[in-house]
N, C-alpha and C positions, 0 to 999 in steps of 0.2 A: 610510696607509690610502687607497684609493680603492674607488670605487662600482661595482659591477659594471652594465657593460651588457645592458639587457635582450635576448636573442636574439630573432629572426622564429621565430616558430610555426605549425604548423597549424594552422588553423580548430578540429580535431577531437582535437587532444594533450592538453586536458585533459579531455576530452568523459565525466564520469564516470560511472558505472550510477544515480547519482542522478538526472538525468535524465530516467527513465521515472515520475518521481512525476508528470510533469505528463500523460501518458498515464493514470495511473490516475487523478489527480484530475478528466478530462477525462473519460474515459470514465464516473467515478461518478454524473455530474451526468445524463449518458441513465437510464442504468438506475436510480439513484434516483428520478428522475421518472417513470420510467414501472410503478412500484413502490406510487407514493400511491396510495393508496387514492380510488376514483373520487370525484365527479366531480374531485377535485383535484389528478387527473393532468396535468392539462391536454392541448393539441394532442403529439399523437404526433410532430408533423411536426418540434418544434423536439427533441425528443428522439433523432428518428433522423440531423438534423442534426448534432448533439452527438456523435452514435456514428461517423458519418462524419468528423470530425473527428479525434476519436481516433484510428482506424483510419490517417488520414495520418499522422499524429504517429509512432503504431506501426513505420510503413514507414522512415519519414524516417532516424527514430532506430536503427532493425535496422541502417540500411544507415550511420550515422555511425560507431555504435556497431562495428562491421565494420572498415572503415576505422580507425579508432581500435586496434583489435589490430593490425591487419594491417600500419599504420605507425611507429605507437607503442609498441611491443612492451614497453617498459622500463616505459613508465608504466603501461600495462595493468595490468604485475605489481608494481609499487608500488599499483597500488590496493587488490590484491588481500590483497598485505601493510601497509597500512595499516587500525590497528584502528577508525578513524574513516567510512572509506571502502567496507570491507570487507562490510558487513550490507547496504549499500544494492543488492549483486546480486544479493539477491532481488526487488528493486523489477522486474526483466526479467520475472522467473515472473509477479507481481500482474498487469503491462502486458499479456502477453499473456491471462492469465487476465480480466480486466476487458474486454478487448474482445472478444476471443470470446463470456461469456456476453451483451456487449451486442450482439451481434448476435442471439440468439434475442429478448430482449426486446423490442427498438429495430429493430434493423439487418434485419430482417427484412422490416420493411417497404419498404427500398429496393433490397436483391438478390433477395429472394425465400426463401421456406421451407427449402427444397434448399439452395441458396447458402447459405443461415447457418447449415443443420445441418453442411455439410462443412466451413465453415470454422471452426465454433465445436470439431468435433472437433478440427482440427488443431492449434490454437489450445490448446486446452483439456487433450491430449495432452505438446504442449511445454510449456505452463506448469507442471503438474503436475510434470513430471520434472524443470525445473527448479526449482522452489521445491523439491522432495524433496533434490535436489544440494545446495542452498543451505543448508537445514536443516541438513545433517551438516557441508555443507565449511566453512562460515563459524564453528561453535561448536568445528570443530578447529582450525582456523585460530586460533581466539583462544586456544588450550590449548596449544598446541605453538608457532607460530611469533608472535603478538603479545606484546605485553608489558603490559598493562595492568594497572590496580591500583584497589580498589576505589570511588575518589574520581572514576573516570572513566566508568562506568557512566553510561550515556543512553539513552533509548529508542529509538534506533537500533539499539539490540541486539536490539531486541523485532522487526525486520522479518525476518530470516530464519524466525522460528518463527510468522508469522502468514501466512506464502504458502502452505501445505497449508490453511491454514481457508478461504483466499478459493479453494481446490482443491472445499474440500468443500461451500459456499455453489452454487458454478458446477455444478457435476456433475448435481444432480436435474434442472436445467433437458434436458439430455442425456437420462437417465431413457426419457421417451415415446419416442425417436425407437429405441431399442434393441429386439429382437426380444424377444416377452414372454417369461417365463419368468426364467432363473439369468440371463442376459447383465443384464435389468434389475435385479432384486434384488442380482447382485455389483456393481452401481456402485455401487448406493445405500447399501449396506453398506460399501464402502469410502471415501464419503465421510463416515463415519461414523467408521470408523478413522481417516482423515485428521481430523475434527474431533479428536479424544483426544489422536492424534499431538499438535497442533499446542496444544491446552488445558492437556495435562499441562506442556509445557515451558514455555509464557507462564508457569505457574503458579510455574516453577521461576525464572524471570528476573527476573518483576515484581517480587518484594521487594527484589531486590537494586537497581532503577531507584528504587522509593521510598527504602529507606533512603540511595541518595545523596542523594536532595533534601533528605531533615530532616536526615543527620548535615553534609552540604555546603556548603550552600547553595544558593542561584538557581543554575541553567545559565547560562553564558555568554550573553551575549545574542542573536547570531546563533543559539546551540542551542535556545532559550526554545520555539521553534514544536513543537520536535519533541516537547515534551510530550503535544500529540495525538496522538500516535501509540499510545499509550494505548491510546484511543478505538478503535484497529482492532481488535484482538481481540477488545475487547467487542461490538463493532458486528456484528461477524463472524461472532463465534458464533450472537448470539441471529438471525439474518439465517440462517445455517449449518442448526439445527435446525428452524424453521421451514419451508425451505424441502425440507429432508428429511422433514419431516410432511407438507406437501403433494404430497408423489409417493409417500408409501409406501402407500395405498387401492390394493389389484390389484397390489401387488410384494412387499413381505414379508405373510408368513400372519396374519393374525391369530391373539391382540388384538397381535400387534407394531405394527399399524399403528396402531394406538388409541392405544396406547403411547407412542409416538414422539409422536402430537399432546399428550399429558399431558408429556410430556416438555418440548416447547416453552415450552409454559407455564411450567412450573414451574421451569425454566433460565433463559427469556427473562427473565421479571419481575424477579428479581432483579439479573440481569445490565447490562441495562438501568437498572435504579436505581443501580449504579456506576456505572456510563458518567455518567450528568447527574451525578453525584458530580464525577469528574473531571473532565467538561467545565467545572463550574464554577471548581476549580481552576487548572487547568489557560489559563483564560482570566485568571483576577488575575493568573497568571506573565506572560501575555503584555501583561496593561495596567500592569505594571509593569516591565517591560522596555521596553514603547514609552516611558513618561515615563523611563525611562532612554537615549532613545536608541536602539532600535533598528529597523535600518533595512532593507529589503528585500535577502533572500537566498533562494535556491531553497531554506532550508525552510521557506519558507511554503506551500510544496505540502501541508507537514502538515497545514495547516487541511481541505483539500480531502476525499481519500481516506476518512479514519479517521471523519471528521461526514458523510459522503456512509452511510457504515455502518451509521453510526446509525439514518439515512433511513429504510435497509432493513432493521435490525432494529425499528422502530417499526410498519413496515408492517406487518413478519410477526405478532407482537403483534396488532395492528388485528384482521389477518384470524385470529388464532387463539381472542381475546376478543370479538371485536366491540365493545369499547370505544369511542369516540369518543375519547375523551383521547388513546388511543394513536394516533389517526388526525390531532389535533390537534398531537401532538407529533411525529411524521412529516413534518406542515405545514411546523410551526415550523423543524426543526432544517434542511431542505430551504431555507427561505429563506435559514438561516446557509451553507448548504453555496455556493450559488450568490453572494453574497456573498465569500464567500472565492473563491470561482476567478473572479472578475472581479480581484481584488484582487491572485491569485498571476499569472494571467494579464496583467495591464498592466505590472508587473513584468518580467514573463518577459521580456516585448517589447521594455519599456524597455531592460533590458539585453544583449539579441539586438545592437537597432539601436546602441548604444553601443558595442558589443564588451566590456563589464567582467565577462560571464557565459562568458565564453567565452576570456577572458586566466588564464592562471595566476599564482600567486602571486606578490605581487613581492619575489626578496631582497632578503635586508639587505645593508648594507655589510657586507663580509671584507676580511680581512686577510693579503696576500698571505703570510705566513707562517706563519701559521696552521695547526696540523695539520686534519688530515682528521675530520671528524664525522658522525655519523648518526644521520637521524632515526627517530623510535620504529616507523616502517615497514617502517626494514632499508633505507631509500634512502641511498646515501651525498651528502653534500653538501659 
């Protein structure tokens, strides 16, 4: 028996679409903030900071991610057939989706009105089609060429069927800048679609993500984080309709528009009381995963994103009640959000500067006799 040596790689060979959670968790931190309800919004300027940020990230990562096909062609498509790996390219759709609508919110104050409507189109145009792509090819993908079995189930399944909702969240902000009339009303309405699209199916996935947990056990420990990932859908929605009641005054006829505001309500509140539901579970997985050891991996970007959601379904709430509580809990959950992205953020870095986030796995000892094996991706090894 001896040890295989490890080969020289490129920087970008295992560079995988998971990745782009730290763009969405980066970009959630602007537009959350700039979401709270005033005066608790604070300076716009550290917000538009934040979105500029993003925005690099965005670039950086297109052109790695690039690179990464274009060199790596094998592993691409190992990712692609990998059941583990696979949901996470819809995290591309969110990334670009998250920064484009942060630049009407945020971003607008540092290119300008013009600037952020044409960018947020383009932006907002690609992410949509791909989260649409992602929706159908990731749930064939897992039907035809993965192999899994129901002990394996994780909330990583839930990202492809949650990038139409962060579609349908982004879209009213688009709404004004359209010529009045059917061009406005059909967006608004189709982000409406895209909310159902993307509600009906969580609806279809999420029992099957609980019933692992109670019939399973705990997730792995590195997995533990991705139990927030919950959190998006729910964050999303109530964030989603809200923000569809606010553009529909002067687009759909009434009382559709009335409508739609009764609607928020009556979808948000509840929806909302799950979400703290699961956050709070959701957080014992994870403090009991830490007393077991566990230790920073890129998915703690899950803290980020899916509690940034919340942020902005708290707001929409705020504004659709005028509660205080809502506006309080907004606050709060805003403090955890920022929190966590210092936390996935030094991480990130730590292990940039180390190289251990950017090395691929390391084999095991083989046996030069050995026949030939594969793993549950269809990679031979």
């Amino acid at each position: 028996m001896i040890t295989a040596v490890r080969p020289r790689t490129s920087r970008v060979r295992h560079l995988g679409p998971n990745w782009y959670a730290s763009v969405m968790g980066t970009a959630i931190v602007g537009s959350a903030g700039a979401a709270l309800p005033a005066p608790a919004n604070g300076p716009r300027e550290v917000f538009t900071a934040v979105w500029a940020l993003s925005l690099l990230l965005l670039v950086i990562l297109l052109a790695a991610r690039a690179a990464h096909w274009v060199r790596h062609r094998d592993q691409a498509r190992a990712h692609l057939l990998d059941p583990a790996m696979a949901p996470f390219h819809a995290c591309l759709a969110m990334a670009l989706l998250s920064v484009g609508g942060g630049a009407l919110t945020t971003g607008r104050d540092l290119i300008g009105i013009r600037a952020a409507v044409a960018l947020d189109t383009v932006l907002y145009t690609a992410g949509t089609a791909a989260g649409l792509a992602a929706a159908v090819a990731v749930p064939y993908l897992m039907a035809v060429r993965h192999r899994v079995e129901p002990g394996q189930a994780s909330p990583v399944w839930l990202l492809p069927l949650v990038a139409p909702m962060v579609s349908a969240s982004a879209g009213p902000l688009l709404v004004p800048h359209l010529p009045p009339g059917q061009p406005r009303e059909t967006l608004l309405l189709a982000c409406l679609a895209l909310f159902g699209l993307s509600l009906l199916a969580v609806l279809l996935m999420l029992p099957l993500v609980f019933a692992r947990l109670i019939t399973s056990g705990p997730l792995p420990l590195a997995l533990t984080p991705t139990l927030f990932l919950v959190l998006g859908p729910l964050g999303q929605s109530a964030t989603a309709t809200g923000m569809i009641a606010d553009a529909a005054p002067g687009v759909v006829p009434a009382p559709y528009d009335r409508g739609l505001a009764v609607f928020a309500v009556l979808y948000g509140v509840p929806v909302m009381g799950f979400a703290l539901l699961w956050l709070a579970l959701a957080t014992a997985h994870v403090v009991r995963a830490r007393r077991h050891g566990m230790g920073f991996t890129l998915t703690w970007w899950a803290f980020t994103f899916p509690v940034g959601t919340c942020v902005t379904g708290a707001a929409a709430q705020a504004r659709h009640t005028g509660l205080a509580a809502y506006e309080a809990l907004a606050l709060g959950l805003y403090a955890v959000l920022v929190a966590a992205w210092l936390a996935a953020a030094r991480g990130t870095v730590r292990g940039l500067l180390s190289g251990e986030l950017l090395a691929g796995p390391r084999p095991a000892p083989v046996v030069l006799a050995s026949a030939t094996g594969r793993t549950t991706s269809g990679a031979v090894r």
